[in-house]
C-alpha positions in Angstrom: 26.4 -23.8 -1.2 23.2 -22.2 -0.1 22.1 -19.8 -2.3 19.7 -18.2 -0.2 21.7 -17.8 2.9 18.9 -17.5 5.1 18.7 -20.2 7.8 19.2 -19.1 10.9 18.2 -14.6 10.6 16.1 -13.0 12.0 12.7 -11.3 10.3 10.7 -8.4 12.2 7.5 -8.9 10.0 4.7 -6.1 10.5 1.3 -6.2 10.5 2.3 -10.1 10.9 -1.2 -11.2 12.0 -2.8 -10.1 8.7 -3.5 -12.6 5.9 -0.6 -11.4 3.8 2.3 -10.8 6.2 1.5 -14.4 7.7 1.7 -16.1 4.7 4.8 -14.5 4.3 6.6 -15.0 7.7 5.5 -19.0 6.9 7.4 -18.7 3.9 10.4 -17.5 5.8 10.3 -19.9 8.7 10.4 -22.3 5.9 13.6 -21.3 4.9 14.4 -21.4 8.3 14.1 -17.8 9.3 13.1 -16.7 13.0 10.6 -15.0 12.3 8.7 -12.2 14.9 5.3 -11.3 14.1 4.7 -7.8 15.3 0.8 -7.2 15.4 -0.8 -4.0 17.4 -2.8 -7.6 18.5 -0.6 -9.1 20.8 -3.4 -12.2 21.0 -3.3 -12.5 17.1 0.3 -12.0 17.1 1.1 -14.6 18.9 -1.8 -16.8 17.3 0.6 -16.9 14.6 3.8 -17.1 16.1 2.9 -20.7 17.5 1.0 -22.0 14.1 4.3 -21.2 12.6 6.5 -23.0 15.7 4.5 -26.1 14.9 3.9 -26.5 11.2 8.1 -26.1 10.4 9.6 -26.4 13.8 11.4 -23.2 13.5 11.5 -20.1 16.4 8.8 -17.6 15.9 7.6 -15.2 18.9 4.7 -12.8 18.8 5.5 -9.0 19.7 2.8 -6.3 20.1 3.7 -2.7 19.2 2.0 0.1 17.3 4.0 1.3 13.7 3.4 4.4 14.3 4.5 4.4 18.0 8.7 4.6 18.3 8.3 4.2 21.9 6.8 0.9 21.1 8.9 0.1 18.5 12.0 0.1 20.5 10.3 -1.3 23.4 9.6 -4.2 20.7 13.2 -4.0 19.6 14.5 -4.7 23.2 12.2 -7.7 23.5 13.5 -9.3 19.9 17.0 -9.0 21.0 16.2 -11.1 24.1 14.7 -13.4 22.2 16.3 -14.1 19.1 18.9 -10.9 19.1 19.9 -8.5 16.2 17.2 -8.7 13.0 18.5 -9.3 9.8 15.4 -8.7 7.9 12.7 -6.0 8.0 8.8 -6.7 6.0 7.3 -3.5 6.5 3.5 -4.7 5.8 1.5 -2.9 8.1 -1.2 -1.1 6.0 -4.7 -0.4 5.0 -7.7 1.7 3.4 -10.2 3.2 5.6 -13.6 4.3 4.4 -13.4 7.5 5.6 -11.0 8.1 3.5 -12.6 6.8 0.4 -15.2 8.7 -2.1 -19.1 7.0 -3.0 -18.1 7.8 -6.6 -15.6 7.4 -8.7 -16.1 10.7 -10.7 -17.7 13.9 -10.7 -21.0 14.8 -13.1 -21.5 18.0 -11.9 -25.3 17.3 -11.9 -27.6 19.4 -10.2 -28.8 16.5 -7.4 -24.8 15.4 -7.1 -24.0 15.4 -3.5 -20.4 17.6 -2.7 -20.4 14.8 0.1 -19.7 11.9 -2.4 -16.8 12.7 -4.0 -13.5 14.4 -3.1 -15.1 17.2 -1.2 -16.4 14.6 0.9 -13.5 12.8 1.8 -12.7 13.6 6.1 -9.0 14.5 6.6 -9.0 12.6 9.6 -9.4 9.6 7.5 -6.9 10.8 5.2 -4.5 11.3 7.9 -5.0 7.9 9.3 -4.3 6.1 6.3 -1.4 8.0 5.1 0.2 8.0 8.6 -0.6 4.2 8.7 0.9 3.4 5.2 4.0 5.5 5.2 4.8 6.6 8.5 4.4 3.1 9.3 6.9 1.8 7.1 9.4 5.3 7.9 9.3 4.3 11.4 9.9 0.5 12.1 12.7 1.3 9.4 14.3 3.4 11.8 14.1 1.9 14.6 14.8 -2.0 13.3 18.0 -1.1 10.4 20.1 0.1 13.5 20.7 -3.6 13.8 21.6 -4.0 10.3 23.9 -0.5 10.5 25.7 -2.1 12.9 26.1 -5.4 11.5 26.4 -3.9 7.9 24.2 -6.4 6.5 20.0 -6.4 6.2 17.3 -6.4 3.7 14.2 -4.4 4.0 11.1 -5.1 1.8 8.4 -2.3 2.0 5.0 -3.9 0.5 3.6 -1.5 -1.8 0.2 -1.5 -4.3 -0.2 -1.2 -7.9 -1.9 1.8 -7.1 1.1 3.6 -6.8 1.7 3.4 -10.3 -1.6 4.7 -11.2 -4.1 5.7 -8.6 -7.5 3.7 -8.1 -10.5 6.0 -8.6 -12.3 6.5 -5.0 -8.9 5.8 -3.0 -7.0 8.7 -3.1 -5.4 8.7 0.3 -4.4 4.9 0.0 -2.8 5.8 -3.4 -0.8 8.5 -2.6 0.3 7.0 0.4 1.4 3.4 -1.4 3.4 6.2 -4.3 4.8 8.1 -1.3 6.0 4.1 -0.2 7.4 3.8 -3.4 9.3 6.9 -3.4 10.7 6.3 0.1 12.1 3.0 -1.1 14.4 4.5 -3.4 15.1 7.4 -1.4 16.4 5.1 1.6 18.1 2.7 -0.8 20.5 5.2 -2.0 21.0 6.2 1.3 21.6 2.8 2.6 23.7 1.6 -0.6 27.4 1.7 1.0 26.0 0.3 4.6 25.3 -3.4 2.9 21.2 -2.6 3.5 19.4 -2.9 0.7 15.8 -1.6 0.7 13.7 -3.3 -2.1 9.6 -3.5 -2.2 6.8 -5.4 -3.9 3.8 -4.2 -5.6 1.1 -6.9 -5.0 -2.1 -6.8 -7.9 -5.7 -7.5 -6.3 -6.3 -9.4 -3.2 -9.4 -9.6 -1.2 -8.6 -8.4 2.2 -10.7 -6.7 5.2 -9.7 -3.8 4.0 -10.6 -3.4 0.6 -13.7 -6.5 0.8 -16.3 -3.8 1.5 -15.2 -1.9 -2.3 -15.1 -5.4 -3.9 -17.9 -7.8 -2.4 -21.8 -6.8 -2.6 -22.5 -7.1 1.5 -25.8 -8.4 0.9 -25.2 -10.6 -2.3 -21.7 -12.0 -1.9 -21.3 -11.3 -5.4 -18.0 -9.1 -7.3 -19.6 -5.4 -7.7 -19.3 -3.4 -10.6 -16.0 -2.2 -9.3 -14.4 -5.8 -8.6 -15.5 -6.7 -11.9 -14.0 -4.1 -13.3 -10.8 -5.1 -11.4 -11.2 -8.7 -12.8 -11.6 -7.5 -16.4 -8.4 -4.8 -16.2 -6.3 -8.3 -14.8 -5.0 -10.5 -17.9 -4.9 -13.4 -16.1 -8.9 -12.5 -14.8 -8.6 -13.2 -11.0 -7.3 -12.0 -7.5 -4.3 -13.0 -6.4 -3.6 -15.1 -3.6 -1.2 -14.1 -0.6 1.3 -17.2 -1.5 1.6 -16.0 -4.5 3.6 -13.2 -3.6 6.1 -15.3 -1.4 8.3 -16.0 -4.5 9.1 -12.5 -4.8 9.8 -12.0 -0.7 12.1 -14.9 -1.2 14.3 -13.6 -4.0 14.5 -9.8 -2.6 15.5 -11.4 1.0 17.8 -13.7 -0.1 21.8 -13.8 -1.4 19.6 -14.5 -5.5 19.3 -10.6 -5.0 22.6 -9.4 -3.9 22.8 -6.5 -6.3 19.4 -5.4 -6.5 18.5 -2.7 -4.5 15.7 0.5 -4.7 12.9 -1.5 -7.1 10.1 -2.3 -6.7 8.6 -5.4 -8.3 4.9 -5.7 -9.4 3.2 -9.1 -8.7 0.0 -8.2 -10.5 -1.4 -10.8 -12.9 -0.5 -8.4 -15.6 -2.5 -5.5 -14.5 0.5 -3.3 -15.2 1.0 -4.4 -18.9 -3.1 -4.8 -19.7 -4.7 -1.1 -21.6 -8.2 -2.4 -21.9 -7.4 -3.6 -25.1 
């Protein structure tokens, strides 16, 4: 008997051209999974899509479309189910930080020479707006458009990737934060909802990686070396390093597979022991 029960579905995996979500659609195809790497880079997208054909000999296609674009999303939708047909398995990874949306300090002094355009009166609402609506609306949408599939074959799983920063907010990142806690929220929300349709909506909590998006908080530009805020990172993580994407495939594994069959609305840290660490 296979205990996974995965051979053979179909994954929708967004913001598949990214470190993280293509280490994870390799651990699918793996297991045998067709997987579809939706990118907003169609080039990328399907970049991936044939590395992953080659190394385990298993169907993968690469679909552009824009999270935060329904239009696109169904569009996408249509051109899955020509492929491979109805999805089985949703990894809503699409994400990101943004500078704009970030402040130059981490706290206020109130000192005479502070500048109001370093800390939370300087953050631009555009930014704020583009990484919420990135984070959360682009996880909400691709949910609705992809679980018809599953409604209609009563059966699906979708993973929503979270942060540990929706357990307690990162200083400087407040958009990002509240977005990854809205993500969080929205998981349980939909898994209740989803609970007598045989969906279940789990999501993971990854600790510190170095990505594009957050290298510019966590890597001196000029010196290559951890700054005083990716030190501080380091020091707060028991285990004193980043994590690496594979090591979050474990996880994806168990929540997509038959192991998980009664667990629905968590969401599972993967953070070195962040979570658990005081200071102290």
């Amino acid at each position: 008997m296979n205990e996974l029960n995965l051979k053979g579905k179909v994954a929708v995996i967004t913001g598949g051209a990214g470190i993280i979500c293509s280490t994870m659609a390799r651990s699918l195809a793996a297991q045998g999974v067709k997987t579809v790497i939706l990118d907003l880079n169609k080039e990328a997208a399907v970049s991936v899509a044939v590395e992953i054909e080659k190394e385990f000999k298993t169907s993968s296609i690469g679909v552009s479309a824009s999270v935060l674009d329904k239009a696109s999303l169904e569009a996408a939708r249509k051109e899955i189910h020509d492929n491979f047909g109805p999805i089985d398995i949703l990894i809503n990874g699409a994400g990101g930080n943004s500078p704009a949306a970030t402040t130059k300090v981490e706290k206020m002094e109130c000192t005479e020479d502070e500048k109001l355009e370093d800390t939370f009166f300087g953050l631009q609402i555009e930014g704020f707006d583009k990484v919420f609506d990135l984070n959360f609306k682009g996880t909400l949408l691709p949910s609705m458009v992809f679980a018809t599939d599953m409604v209609k074959k009563k059966s699906g799983v979708i993973i929503n990737i979270s942060s540990m920063n929706s357990y307690r907010p990162l200083t400087k990142i407040a958009a990002y934060s509240a977005a990854k806690a809205a993500v969080n929220n929205f998981t349980q929300w939909l898994a209740v909802h989803f609970s007598k349709t045989g969906i279940r909506v789990n999501a993971i909590a990854p600790g510190f990686l170095l990505t594009n998006q957050n290298r510019f908080l966590l890597i001196d530009e000029k010196t290559g070396e951890l700054t005083a805020r990716g030190n501080k990172i380091i020091k707060g993580t028991p285990m004193e390093r980043y994590c690496v994407p594979e090591e979050l495939t474990g996880t994806l594994i168990y929540l997509v597979s038959d192991l998980s069959k009664f667990v629905t609305g968590i969401v599972i840290p993967v953070d070195g022991g962040f979570s658990a660490y005081s200071g102290v």
